[in-house]
C-alpha positions as CSV (number, residue, x, y, z in Angstrom):
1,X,0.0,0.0,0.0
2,X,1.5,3.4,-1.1
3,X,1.2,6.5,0.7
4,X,-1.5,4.7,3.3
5,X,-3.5,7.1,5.5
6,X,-2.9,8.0,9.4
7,X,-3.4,4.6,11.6
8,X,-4.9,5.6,14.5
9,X,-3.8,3.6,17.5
10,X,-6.4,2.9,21.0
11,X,-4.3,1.7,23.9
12,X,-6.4,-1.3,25.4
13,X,-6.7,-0.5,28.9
14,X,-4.5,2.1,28.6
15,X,-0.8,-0.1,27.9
16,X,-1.7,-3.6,29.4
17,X,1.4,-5.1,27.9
18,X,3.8,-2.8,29.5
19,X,1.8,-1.3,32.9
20,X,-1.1,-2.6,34.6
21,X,-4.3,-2.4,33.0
22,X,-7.1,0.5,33.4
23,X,-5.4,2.6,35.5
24,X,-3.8,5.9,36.0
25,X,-0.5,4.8,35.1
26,X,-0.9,2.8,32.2
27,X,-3.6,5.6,30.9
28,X,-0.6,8.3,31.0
29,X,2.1,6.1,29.4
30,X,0.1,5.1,26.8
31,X,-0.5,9.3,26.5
32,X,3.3,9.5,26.1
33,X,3.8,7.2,23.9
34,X,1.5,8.7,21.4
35,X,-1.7,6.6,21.3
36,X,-4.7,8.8,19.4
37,X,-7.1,7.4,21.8
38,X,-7.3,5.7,25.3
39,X,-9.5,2.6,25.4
40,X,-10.8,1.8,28.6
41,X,-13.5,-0.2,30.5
42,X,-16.2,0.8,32.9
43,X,-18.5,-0.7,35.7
44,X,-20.6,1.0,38.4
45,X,-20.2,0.4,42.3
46,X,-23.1,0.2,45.0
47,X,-23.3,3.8,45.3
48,X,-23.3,4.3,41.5
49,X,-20.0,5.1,40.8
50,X,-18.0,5.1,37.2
51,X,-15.5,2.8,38.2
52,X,-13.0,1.7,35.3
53,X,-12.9,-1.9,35.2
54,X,-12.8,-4.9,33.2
55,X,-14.1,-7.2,35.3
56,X,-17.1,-6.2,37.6
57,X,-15.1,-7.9,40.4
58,X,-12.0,-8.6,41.6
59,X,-9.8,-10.2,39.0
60,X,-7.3,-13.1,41.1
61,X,-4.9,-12.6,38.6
62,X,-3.6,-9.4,39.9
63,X,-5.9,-8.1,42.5
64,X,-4.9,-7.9,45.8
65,X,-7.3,-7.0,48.9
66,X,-6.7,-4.1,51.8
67,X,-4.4,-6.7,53.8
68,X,-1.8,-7.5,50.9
69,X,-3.1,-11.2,50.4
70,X,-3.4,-12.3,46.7
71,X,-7.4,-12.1,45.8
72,X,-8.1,-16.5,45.1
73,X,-9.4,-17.3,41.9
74,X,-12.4,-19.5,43.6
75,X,-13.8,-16.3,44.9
76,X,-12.4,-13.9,43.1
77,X,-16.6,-13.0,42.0
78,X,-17.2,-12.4,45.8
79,X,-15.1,-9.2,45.5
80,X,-18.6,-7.9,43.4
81,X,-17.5,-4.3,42.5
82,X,-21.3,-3.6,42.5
83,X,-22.5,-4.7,45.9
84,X,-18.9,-2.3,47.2
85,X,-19.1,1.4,47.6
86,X,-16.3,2.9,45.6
87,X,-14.7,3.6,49.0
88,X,-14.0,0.0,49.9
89,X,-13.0,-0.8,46.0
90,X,-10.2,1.7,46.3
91,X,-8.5,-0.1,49.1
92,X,-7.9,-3.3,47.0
93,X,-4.3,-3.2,44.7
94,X,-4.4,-4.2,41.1
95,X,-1.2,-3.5,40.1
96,X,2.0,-4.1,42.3
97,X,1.1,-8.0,41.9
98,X,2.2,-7.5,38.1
99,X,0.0,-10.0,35.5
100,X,1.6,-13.6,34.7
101,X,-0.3,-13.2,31.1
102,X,2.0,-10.2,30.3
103,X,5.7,-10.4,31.7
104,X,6.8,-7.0,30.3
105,X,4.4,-5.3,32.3
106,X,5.5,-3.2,35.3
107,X,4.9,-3.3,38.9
108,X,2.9,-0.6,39.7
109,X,0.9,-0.3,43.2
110,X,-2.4,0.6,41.5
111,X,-5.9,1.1,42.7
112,X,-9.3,1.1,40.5
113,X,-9.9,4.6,39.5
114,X,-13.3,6.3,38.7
115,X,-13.7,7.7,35.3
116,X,-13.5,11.0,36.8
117,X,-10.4,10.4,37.9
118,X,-8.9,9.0,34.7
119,X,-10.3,11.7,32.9
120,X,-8.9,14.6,35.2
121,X,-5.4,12.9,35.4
122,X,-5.3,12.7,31.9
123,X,-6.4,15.5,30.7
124,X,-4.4,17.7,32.9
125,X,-1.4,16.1,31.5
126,X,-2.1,16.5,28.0
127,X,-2.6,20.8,29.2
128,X,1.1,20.6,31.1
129,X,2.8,19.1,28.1
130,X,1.2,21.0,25.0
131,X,-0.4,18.4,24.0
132,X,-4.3,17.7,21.9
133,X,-6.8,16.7,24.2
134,X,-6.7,12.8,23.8
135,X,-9.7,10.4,22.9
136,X,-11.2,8.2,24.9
137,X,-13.1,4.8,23.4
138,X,-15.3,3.8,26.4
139,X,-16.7,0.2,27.1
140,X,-20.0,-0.4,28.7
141,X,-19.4,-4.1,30.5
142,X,-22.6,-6.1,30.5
143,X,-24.1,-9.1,29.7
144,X,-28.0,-9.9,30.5
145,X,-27.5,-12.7,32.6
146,X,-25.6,-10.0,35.1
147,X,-28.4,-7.9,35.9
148,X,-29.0,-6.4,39.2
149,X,-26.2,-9.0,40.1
150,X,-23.1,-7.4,38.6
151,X,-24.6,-4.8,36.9
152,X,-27.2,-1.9,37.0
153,X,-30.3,-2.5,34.0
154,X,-29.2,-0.8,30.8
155,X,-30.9,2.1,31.5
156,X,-29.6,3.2,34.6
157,X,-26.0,2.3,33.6
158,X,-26.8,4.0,30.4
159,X,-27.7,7.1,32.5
160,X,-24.8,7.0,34.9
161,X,-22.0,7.0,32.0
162,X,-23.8,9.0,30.1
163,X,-24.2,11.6,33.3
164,X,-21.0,11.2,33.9
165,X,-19.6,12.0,30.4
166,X,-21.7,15.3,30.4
167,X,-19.9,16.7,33.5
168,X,-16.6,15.8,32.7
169,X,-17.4,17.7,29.5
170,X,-15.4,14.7,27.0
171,X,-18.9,13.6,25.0
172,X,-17.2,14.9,21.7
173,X,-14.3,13.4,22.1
174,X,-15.7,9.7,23.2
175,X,-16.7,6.7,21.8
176,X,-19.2,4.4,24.0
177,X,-18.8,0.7,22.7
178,X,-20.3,-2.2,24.3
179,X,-21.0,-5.8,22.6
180,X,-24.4,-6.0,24.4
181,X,-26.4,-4.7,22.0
182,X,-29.1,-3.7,24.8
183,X,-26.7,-1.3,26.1
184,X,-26.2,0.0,22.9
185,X,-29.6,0.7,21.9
186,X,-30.2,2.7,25.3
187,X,-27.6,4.7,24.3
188,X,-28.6,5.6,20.8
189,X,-32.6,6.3,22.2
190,X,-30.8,8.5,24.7
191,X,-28.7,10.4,22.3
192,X,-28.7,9.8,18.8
193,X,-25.5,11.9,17.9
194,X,-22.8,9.7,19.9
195,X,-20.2,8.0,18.4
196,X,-21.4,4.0,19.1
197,X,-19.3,1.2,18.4
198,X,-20.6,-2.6,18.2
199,X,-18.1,-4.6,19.3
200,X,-18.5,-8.4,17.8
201,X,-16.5,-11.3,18.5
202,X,-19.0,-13.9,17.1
203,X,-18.7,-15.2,13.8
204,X,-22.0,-14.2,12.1
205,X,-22.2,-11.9,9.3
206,X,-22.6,-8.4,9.5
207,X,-25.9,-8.3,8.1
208,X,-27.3,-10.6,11.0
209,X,-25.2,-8.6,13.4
210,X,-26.7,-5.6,12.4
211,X,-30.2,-6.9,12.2
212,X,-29.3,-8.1,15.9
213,X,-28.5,-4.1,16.5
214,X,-31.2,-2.7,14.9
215,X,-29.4,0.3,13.7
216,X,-26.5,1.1,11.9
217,X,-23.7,1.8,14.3
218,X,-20.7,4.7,13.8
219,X,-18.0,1.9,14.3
220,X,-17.9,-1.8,14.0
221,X,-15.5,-3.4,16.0
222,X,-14.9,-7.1,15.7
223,X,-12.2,-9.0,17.2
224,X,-9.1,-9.3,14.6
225,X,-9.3,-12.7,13.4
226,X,-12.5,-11.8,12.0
227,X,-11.2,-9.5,9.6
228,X,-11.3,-10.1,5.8
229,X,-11.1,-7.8,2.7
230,X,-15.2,-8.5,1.9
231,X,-16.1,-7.4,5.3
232,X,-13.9,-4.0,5.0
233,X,-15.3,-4.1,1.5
234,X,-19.1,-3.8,2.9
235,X,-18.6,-1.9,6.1
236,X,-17.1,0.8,3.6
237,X,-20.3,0.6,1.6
238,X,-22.4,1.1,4.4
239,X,-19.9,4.2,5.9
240,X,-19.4,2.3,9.1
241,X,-16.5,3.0,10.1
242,X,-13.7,-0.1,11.1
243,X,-11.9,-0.6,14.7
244,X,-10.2,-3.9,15.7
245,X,-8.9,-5.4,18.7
246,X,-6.8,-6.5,20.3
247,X,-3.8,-6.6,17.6
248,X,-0.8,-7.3,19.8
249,X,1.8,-8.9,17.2
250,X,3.5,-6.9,14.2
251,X,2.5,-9.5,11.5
252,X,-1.2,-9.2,11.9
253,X,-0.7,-5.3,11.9
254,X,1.0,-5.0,8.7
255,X,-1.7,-7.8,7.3
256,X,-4.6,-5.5,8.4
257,X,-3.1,-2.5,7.3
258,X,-2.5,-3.7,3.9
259,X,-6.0,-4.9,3.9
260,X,-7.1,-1.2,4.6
261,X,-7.7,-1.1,8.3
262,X,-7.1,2.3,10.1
263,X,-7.9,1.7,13.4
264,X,-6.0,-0.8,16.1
265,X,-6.4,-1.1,19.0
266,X,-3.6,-2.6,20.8
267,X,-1.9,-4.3,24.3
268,X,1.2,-2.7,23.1
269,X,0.8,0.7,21.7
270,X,4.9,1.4,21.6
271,X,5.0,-1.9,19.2
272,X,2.3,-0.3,17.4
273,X,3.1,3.2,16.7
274,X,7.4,2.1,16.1
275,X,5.9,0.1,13.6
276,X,3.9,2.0,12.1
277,X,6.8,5.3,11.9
278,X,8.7,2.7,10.0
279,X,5.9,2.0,7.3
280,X,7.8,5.5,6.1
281,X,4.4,5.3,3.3
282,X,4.9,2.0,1.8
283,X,3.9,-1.6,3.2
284,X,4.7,-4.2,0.9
């Protein structure tokens, strides 16, 4: 591909591969190291906090509660972000542990952060250093089977985020994805001009997936492997725009590039954006 267009790169959970994931740290690294957008994950506490979290508990694989000890993976769902009041989920560490899946990643002593927090750290770092006000690409965790265990119903949560987005003032600069489609559809009834990305990691065709929607989305966003030139080919005819995750290795980024992706979102945003400065305008 000669001369190919800007590719934008969306640090997942901030850097995961190189600081721990979804918080403070990892958000401002990724910042440094140039990513055009943050990519980040959010759940709401017992007193109906924006909490940014994968998991809507404890994850055992780098969690640890108040009194140092290791959360254990049998009862790692007992730690239920939403039945804790953000005060008692602060306590916990998720980060000086380090995470097994990802050896490169740093110790970091690391608490879960609200959105608001995120945002404010971030954004007065990008004002110190001269920088553009960075992106942020927002996931709505839920699945129905969670309700009113793990999760609010998709209105309220819709509400909350959406709430919370209006007074941190960062609505035209956000996407809100989500791959349940119920959350979604809340959003789009609530505001029809955000940006709204379907993720998909299932291997149905676009048409079903969109049927499943019921509206045509800003962004698709299917898992990488998923990927072919026909799908790029239709999403392009339908002007829905194309993100991908989570594209961790430098082969399948210069494979999805070549096919005409733009957007990747990545565990390892310095892999990403070296690579990219030495496509110097022609991939082969």
């Amino acid at each position: 591909m000669t001369n190919p267009k800007h590719i934008y790169i969306h640090g997942h959970r901030g850097a995961r591969g190189l600081f721990p994931e979804n918080t403070i740290t990892a958000f401002i690294e990724a910042v440094k190291l140039g990513v055009d957008a943050l990519e980040m994950d959010v759940v709401i506490s017992k007193d109906n906090q924006v909490v940014v979290s994968h998991e809507p508990y404890m994850n055992a694989l780098f969690c640890s509660t108040p009194n140092g000890i290791a959360v254990d993976s049998h009862s790692e769902k007992e730690h239920n972000l939403y039945y804790m009041t953000y005060e008692q989920i602060k306590q916990f560490d998720c980060g000086k542990r380090g995470n097994e899946l990802f050896p490169q990643q740093k110790k970091v002593a690391e608490h879960k952060p609200l959105l608001s927090e995120v945002v404010n750290a971030v954004d007065a770092f990008t004002r110190l250093n001269n920088l553009p006000p960075i992106h942020y690409n927002i996931e709505i965790k839920s699945e129905l089977e969670d309700d009113d265990i793990f999760q609010p119903s998709p209105v309220t949560f819709v509400n909350l985020v959406y709430d919370e987005l209006i007074k941190l003032k960062i609505l035209p600069r956000t996407i809100l994805q989500s791959f349940d489609v119920r959350i979604l559809q809340t959003l789009k009834q609530k505001d029809s001009k955000l940006t709204l990305s379907y993720l998909v990691e299932n291997i149905d065709s676009l048409e079903i997936n969109l049927q499943r929607l019921g509206f045509i989305p800003t962004i698709y966003a299917p898992e990488f492997i998923l990927i072919n030139e026909q799908l790029i080919s239709d999403l392009k005819h339908k002007n829905i725009k194309l993100i991908t995750w989570t594209v961790n290795e430098v082969d399948d980024m210069k494979r999805l590039i070549n096919m005409g992706v733009e957007t990747l979102i990545t565990d390892y945003p310095d892999k990403a954006i070296s690579f990219i400065k030495s496509i110097n305008g022609n991939i082969e």
